[in-house]
mmCIF file of the N, C-alpha and C atoms, coordinates in Angstrom:
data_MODEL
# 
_entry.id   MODEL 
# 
loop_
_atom_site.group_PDB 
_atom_site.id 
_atom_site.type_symbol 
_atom_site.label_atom_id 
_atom_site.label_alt_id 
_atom_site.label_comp_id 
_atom_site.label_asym_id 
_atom_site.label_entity_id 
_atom_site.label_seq_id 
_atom_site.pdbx_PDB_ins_code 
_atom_site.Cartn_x 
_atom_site.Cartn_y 
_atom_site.Cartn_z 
_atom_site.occupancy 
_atom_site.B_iso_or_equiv 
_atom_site.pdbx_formal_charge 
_atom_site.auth_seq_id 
_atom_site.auth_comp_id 
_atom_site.auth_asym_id 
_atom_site.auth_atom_id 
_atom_site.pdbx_PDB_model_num 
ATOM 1   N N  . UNK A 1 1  ? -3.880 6.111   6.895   1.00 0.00 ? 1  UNK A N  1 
ATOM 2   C CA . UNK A 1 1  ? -3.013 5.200   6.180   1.00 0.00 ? 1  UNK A CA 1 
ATOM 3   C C  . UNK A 1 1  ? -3.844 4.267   5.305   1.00 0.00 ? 1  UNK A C  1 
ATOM 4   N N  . UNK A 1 2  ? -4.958 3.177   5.864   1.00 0.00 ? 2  UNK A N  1 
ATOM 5   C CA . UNK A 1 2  ? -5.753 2.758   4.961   1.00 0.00 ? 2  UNK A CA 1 
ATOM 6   C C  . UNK A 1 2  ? -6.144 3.174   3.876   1.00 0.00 ? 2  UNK A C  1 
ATOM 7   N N  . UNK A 1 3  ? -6.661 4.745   4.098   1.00 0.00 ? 3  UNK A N  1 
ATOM 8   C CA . UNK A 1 3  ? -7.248 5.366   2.686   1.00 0.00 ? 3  UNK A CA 1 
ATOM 9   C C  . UNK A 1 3  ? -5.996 5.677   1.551   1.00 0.00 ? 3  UNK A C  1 
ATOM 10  N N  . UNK A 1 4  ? -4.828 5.651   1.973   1.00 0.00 ? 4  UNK A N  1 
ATOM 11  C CA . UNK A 1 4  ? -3.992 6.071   1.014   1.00 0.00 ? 4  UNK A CA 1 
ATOM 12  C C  . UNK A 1 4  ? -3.556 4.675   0.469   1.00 0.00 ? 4  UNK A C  1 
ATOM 13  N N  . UNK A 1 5  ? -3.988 3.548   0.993   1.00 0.00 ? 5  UNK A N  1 
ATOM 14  C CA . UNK A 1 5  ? -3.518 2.206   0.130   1.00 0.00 ? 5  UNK A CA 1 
ATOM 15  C C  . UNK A 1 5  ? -4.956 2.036   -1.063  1.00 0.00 ? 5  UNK A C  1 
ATOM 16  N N  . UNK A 1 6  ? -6.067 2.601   -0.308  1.00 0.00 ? 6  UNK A N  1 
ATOM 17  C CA . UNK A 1 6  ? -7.073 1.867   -1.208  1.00 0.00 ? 6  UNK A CA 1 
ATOM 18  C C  . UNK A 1 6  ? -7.515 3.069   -2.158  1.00 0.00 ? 6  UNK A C  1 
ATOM 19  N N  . UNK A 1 7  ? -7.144 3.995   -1.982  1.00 0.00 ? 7  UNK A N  1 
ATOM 20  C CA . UNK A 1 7  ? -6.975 5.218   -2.956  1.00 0.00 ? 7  UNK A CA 1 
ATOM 21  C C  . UNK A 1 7  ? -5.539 5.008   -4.164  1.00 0.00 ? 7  UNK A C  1 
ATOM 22  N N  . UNK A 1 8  ? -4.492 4.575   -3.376  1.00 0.00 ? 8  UNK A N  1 
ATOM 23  C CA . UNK A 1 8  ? -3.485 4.088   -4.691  1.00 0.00 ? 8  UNK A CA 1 
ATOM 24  C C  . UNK A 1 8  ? -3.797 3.302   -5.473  1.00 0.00 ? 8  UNK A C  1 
ATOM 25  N N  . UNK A 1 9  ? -4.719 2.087   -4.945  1.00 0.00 ? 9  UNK A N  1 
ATOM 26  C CA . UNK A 1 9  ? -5.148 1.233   -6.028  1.00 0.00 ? 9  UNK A CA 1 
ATOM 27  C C  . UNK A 1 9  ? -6.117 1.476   -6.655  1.00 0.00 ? 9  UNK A C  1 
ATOM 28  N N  . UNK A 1 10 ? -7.150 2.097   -6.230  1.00 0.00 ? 10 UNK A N  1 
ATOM 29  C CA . UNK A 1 10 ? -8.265 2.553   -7.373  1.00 0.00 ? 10 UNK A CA 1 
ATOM 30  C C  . UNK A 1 10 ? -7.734 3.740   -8.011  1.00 0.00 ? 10 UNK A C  1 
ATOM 31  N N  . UNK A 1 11 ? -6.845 4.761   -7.897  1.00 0.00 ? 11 UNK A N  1 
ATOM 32  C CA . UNK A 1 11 ? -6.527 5.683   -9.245  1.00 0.00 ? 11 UNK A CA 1 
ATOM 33  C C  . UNK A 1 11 ? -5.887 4.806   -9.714  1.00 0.00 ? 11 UNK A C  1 
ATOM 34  N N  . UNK A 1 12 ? -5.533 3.453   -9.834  1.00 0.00 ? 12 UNK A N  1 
ATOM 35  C CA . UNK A 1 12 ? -4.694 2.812   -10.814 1.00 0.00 ? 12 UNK A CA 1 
ATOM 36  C C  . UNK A 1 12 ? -6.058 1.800   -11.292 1.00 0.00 ? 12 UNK A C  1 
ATOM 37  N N  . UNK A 1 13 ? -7.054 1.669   -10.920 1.00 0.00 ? 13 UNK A N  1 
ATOM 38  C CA . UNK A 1 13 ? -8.298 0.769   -11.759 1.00 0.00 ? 13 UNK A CA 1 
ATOM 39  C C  . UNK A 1 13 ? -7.613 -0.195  -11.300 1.00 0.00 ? 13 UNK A C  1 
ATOM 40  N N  . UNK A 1 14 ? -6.958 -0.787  -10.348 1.00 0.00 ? 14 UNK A N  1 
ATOM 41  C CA . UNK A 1 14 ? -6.120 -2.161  -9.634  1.00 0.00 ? 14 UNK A CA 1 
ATOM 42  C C  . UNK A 1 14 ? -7.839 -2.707  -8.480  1.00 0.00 ? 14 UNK A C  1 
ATOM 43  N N  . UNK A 1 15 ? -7.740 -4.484  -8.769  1.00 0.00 ? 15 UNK A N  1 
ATOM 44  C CA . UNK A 1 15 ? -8.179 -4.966  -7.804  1.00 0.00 ? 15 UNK A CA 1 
ATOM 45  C C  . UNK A 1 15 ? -7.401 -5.527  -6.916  1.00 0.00 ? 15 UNK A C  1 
ATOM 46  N N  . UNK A 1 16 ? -8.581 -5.766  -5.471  1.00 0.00 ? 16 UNK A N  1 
ATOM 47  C CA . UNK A 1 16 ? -7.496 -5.973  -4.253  1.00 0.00 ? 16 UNK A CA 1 
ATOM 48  C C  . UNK A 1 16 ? -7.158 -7.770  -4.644  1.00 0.00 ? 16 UNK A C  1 
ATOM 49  N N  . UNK A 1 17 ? -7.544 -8.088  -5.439  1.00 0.00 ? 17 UNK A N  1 
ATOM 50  C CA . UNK A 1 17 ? -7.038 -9.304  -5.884  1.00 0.00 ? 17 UNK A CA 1 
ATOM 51  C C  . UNK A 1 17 ? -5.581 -9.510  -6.421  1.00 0.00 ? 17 UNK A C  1 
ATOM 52  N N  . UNK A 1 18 ? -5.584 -8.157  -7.049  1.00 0.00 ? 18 UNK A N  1 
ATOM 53  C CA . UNK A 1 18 ? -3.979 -7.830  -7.656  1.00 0.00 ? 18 UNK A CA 1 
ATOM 54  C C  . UNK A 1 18 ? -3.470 -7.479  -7.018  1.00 0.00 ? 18 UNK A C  1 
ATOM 55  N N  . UNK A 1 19 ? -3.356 -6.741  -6.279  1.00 0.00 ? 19 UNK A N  1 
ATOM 56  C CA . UNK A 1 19 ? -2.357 -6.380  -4.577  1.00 0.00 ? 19 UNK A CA 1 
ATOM 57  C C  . UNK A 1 19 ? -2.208 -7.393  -4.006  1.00 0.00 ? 19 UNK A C  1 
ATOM 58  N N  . UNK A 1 20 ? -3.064 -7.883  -3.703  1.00 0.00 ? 20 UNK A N  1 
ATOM 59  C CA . UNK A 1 20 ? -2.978 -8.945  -2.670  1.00 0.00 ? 20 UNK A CA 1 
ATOM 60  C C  . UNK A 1 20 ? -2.109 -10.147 -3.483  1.00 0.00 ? 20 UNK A C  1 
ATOM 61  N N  . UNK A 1 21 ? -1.730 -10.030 -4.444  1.00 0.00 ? 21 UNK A N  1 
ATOM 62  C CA . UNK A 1 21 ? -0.997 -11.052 -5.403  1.00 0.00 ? 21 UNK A CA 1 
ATOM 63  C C  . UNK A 1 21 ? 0.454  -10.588 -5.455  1.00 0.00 ? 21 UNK A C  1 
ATOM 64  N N  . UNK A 1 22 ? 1.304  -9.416  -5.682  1.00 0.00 ? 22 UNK A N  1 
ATOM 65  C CA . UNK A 1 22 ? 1.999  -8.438  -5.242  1.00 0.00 ? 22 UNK A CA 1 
ATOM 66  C C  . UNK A 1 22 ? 2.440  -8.887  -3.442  1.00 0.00 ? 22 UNK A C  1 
ATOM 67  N N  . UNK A 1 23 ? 1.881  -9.070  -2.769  1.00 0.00 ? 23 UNK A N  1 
ATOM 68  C CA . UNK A 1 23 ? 2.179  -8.900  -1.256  1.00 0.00 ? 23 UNK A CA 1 
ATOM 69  C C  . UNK A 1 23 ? 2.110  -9.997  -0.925  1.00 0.00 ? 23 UNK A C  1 
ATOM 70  N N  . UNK A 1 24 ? 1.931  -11.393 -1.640  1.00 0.00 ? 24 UNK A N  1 
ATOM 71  C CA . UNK A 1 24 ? 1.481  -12.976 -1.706  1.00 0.00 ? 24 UNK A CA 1 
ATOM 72  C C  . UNK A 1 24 ? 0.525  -12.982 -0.171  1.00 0.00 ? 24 UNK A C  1 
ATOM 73  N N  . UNK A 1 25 ? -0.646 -12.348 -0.188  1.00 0.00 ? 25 UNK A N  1 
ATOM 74  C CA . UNK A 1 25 ? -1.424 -12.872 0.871   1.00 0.00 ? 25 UNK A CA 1 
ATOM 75  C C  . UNK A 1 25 ? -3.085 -12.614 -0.303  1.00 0.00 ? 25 UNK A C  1 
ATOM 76  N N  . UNK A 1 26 ? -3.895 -13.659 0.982   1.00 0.00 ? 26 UNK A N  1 
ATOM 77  C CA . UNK A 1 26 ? -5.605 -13.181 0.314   1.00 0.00 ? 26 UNK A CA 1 
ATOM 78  C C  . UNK A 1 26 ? -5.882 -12.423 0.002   1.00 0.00 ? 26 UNK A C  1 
ATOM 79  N N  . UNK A 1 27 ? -7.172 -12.480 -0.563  1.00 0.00 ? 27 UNK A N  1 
ATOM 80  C CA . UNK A 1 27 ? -7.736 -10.874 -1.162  1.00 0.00 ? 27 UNK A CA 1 
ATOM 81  C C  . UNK A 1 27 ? -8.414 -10.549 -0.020  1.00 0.00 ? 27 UNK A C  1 
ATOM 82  N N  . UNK A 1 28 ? -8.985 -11.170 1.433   1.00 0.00 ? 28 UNK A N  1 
ATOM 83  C CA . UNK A 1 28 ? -9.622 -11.352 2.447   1.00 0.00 ? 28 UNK A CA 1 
ATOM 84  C C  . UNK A 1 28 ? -8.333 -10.225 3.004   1.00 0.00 ? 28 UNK A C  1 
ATOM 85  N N  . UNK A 1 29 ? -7.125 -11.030 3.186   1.00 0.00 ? 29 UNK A N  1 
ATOM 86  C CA . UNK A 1 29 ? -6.213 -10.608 4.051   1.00 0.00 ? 29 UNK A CA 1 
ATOM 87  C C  . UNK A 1 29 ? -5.614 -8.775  3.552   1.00 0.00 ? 29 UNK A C  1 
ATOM 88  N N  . UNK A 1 30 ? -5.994 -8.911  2.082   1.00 0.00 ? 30 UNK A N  1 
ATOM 89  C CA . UNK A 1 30 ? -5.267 -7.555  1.719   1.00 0.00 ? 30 UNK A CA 1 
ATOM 90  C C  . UNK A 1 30 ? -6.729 -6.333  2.110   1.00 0.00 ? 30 UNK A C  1 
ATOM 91  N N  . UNK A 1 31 ? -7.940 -6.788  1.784   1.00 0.00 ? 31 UNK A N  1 
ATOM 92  C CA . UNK A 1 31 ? -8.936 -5.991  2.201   1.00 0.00 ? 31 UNK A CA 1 
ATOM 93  C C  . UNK A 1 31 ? -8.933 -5.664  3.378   1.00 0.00 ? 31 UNK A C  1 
ATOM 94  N N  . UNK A 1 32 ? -8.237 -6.778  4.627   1.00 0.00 ? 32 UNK A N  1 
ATOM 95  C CA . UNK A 1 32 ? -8.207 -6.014  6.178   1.00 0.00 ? 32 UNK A CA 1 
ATOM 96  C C  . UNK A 1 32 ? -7.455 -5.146  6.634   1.00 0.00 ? 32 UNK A C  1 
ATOM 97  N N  . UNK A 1 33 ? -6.447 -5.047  5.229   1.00 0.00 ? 33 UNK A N  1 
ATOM 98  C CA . UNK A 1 33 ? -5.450 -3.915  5.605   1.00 0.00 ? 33 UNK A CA 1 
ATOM 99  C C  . UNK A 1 33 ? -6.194 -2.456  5.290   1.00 0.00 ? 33 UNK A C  1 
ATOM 100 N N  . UNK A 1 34 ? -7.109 -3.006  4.118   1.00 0.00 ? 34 UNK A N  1 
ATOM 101 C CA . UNK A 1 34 ? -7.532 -1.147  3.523   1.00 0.00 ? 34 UNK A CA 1 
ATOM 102 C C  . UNK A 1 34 ? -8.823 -0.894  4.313   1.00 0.00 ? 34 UNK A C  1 
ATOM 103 N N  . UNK A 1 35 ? -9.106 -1.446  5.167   1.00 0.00 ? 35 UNK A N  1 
ATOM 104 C CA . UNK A 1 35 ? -9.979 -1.135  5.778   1.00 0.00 ? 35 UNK A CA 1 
ATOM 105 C C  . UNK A 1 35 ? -9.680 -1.155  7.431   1.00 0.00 ? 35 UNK A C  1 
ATOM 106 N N  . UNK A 1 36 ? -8.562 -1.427  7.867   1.00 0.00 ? 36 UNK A N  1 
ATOM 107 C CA . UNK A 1 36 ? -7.759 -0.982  8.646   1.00 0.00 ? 36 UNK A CA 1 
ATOM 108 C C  . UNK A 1 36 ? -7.897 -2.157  9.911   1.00 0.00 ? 36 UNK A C  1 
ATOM 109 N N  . UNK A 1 37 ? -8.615 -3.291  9.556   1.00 0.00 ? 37 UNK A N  1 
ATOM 110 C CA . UNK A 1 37 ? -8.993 -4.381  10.558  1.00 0.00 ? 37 UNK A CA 1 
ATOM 111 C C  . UNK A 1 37 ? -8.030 -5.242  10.829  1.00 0.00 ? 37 UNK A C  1 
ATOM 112 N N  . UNK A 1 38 ? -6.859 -4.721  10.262  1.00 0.00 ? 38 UNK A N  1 
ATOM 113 C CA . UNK A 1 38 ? -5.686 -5.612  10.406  1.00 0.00 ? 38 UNK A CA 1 
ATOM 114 C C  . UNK A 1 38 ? -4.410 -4.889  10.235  1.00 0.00 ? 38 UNK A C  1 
ATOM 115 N N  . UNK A 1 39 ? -3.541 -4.883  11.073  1.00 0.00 ? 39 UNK A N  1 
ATOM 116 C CA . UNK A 1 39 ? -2.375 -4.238  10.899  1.00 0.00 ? 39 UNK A CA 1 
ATOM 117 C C  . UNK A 1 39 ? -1.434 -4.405  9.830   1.00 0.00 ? 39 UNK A C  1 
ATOM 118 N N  . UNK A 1 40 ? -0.642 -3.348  8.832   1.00 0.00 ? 40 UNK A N  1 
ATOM 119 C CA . UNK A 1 40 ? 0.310  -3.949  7.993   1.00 0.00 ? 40 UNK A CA 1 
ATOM 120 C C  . UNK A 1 40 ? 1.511  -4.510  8.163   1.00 0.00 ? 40 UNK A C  1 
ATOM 121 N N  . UNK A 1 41 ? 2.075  -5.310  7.796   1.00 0.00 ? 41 UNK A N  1 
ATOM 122 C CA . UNK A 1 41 ? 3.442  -5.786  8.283   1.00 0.00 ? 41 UNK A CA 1 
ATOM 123 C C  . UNK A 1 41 ? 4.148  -4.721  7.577   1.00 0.00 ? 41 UNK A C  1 
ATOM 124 N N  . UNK A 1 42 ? 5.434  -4.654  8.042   1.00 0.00 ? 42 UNK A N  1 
ATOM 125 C CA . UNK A 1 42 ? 6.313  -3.308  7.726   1.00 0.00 ? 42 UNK A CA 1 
ATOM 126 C C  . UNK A 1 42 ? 7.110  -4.098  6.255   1.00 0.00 ? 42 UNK A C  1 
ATOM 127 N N  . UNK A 1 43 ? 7.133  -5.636  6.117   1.00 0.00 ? 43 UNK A N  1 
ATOM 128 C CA . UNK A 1 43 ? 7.690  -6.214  4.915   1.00 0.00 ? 43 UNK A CA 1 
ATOM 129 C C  . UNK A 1 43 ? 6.276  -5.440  3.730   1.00 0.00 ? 43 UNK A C  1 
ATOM 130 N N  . UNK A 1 44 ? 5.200  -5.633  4.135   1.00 0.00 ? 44 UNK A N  1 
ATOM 131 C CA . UNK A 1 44 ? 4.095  -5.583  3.155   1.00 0.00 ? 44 UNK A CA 1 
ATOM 132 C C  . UNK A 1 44 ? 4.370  -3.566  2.831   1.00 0.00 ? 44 UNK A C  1 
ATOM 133 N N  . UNK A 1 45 ? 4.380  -3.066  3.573   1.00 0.00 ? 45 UNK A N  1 
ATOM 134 C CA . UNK A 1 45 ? 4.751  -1.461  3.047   1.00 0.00 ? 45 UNK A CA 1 
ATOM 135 C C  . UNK A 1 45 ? 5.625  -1.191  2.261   1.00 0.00 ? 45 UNK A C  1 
ATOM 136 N N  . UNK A 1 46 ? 6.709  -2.185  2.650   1.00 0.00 ? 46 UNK A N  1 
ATOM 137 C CA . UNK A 1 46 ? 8.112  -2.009  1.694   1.00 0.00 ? 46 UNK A CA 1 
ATOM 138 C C  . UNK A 1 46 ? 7.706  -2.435  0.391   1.00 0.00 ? 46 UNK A C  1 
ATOM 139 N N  . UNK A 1 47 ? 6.930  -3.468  -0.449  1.00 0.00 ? 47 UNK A N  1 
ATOM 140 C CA . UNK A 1 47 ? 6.597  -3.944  -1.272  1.00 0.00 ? 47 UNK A CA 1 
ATOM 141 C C  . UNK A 1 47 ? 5.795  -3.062  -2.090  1.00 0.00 ? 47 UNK A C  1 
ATOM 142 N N  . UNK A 1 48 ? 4.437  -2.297  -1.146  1.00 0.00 ? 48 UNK A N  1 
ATOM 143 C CA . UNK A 1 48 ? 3.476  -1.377  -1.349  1.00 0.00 ? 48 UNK A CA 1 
ATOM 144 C C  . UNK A 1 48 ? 4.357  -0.211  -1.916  1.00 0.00 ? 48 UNK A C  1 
ATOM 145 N N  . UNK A 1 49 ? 5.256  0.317   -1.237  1.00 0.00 ? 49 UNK A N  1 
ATOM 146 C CA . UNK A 1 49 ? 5.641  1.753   -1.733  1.00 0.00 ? 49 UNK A CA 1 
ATOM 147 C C  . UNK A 1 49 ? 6.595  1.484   -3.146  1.00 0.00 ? 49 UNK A C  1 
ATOM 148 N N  . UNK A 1 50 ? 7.199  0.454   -2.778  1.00 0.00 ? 50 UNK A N  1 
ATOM 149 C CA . UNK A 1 50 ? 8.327  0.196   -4.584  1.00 0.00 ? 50 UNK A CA 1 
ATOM 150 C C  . UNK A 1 50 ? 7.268  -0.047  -5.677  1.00 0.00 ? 50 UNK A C  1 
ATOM 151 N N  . UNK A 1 51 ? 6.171  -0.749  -5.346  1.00 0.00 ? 51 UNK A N  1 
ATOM 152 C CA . UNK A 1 51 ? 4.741  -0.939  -6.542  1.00 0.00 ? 51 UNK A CA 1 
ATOM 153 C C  . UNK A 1 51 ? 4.545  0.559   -6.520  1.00 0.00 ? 51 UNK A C  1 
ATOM 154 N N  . UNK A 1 52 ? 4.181  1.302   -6.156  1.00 0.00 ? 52 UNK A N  1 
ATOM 155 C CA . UNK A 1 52 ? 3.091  2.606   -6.393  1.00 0.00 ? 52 UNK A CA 1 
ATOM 156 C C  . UNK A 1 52 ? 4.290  2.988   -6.444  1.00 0.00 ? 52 UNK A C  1 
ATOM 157 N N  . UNK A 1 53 ? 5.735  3.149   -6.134  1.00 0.00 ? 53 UNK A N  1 
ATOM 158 C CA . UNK A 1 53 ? 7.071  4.314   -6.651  1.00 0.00 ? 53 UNK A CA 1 
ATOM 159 C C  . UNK A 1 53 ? 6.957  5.363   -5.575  1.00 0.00 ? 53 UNK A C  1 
ATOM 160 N N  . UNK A 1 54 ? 6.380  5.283   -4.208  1.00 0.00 ? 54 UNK A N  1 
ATOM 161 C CA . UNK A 1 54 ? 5.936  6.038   -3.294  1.00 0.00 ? 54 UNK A CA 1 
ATOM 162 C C  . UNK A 1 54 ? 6.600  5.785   -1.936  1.00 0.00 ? 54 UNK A C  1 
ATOM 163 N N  . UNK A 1 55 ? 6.868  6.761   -1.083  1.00 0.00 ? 55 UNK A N  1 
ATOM 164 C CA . UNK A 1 55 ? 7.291  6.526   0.177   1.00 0.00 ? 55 UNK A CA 1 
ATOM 165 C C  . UNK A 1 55 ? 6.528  5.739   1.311   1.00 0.00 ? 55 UNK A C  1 
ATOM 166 N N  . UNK A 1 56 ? 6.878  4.903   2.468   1.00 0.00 ? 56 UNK A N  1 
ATOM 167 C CA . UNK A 1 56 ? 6.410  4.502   3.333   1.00 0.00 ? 56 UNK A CA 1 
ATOM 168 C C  . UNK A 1 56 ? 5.553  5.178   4.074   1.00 0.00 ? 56 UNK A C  1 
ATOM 169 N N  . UNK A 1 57 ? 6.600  6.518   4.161   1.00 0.00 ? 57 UNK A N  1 
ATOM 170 C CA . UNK A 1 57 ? 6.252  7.918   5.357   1.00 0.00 ? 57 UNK A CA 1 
ATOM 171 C C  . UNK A 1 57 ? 4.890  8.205   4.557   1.00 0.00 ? 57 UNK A C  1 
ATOM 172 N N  . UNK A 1 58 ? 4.960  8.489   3.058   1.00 0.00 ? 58 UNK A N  1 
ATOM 173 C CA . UNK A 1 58 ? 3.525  8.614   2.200   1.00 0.00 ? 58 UNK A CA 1 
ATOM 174 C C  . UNK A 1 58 ? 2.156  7.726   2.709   1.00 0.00 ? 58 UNK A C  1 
ATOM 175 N N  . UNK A 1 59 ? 2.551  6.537   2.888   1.00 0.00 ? 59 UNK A N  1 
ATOM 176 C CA . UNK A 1 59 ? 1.477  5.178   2.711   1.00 0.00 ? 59 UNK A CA 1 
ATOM 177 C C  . UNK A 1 59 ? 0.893  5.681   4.186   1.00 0.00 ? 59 UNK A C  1 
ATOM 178 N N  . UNK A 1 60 ? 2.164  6.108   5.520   1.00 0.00 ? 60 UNK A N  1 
ATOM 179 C CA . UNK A 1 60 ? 1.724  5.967   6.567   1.00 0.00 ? 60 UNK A CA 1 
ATOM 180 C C  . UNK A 1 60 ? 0.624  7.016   7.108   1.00 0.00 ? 60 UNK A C  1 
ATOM 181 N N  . UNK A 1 61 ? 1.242  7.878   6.279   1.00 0.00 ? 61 UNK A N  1 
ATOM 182 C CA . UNK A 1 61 ? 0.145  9.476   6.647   1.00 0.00 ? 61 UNK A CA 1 
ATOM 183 C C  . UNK A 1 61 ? 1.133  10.539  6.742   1.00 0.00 ? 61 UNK A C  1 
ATOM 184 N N  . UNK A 1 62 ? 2.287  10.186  7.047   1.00 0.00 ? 62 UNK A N  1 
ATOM 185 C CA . UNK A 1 62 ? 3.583  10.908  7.635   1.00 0.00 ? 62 UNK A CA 1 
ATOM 186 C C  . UNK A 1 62 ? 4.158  12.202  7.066   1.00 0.00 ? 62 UNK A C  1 
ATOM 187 N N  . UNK A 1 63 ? 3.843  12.219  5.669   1.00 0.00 ? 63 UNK A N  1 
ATOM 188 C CA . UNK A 1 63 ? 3.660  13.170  4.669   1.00 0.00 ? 63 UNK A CA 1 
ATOM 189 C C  . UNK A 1 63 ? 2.849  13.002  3.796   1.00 0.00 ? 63 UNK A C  1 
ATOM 190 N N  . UNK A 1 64 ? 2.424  13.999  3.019   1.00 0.00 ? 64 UNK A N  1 
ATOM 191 C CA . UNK A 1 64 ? 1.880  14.617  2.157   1.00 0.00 ? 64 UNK A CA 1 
ATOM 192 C C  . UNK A 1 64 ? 2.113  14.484  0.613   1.00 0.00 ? 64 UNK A C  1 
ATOM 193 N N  . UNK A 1 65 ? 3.573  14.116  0.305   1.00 0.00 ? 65 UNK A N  1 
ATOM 194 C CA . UNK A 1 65 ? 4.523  14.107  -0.695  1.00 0.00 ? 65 UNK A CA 1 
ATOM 195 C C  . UNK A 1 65 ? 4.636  12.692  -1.502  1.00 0.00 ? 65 UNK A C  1 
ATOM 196 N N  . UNK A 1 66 ? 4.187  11.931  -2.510  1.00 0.00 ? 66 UNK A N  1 
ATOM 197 C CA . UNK A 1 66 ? 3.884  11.068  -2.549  1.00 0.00 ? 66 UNK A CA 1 
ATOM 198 C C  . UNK A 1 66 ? 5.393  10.610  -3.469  1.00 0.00 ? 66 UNK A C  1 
ATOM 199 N N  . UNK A 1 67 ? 6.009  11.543  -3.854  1.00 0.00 ? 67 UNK A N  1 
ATOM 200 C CA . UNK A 1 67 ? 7.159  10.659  -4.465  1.00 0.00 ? 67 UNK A CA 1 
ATOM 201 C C  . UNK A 1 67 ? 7.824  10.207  -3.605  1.00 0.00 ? 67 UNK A C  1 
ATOM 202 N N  . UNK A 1 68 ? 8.611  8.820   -4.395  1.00 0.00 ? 68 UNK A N  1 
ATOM 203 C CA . UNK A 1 68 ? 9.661  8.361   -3.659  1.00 0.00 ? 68 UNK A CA 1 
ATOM 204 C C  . UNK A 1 68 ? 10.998 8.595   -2.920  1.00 0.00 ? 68 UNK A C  1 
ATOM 205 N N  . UNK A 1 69 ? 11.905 8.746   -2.048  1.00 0.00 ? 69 UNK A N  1 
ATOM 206 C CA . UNK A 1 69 ? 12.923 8.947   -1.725  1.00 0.00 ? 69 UNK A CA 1 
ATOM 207 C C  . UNK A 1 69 ? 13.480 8.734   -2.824  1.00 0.00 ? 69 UNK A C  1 
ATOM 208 N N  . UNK A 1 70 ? 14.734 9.538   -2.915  1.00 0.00 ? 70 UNK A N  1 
ATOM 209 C CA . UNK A 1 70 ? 15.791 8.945   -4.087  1.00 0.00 ? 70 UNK A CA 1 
ATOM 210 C C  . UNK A 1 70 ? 16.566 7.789   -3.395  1.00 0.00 ? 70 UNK A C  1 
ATOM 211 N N  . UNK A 1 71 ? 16.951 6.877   -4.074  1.00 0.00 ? 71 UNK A N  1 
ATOM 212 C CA . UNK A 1 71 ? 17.576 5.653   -3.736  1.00 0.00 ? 71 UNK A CA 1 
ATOM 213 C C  . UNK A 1 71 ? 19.304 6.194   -3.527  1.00 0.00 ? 71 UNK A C  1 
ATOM 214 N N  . UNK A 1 72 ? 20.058 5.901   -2.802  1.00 0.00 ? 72 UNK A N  1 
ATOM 215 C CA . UNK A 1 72 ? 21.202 6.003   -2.372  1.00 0.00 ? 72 UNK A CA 1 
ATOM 216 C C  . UNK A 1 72 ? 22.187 5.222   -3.132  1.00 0.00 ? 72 UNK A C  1 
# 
């Protein structure tokens, strides 16, 4: 799961300064997520997957499939 947050942001040339601005926490606090020293809150995934247009199940490892659900 880590590698697929800090892999979304570098194919986008994004710093964790800019995520972490996106998710209103530190750049301290967003680096412990991509490096896995800190658990994600399930509010911060929801935020993560509507930015990248990507599923949760994606971010988590859960699949493979990186598009989004269609919205209902």
């Amino acid at each position: 799961m880590y590698e697929r947050i800090r892999n979304l942001r570098e194919d986008r040339d994004l710093r964790q300064v800019e995520l972490a601005k996106v998710l209103n926490c530190s750049q301290v606090c967003y680096s412990n997520y991509e490096i896995g020293k800190r658990d994600i809150p399930t509010e911060a995934l929801i935020k993560l997957a509507r930015y990248y247009n990507t599923s949760v199940d994606y971010l988590l490892g859960l699949t493979d499939e990186p598009r989004a659900y269609p919205r209902r």
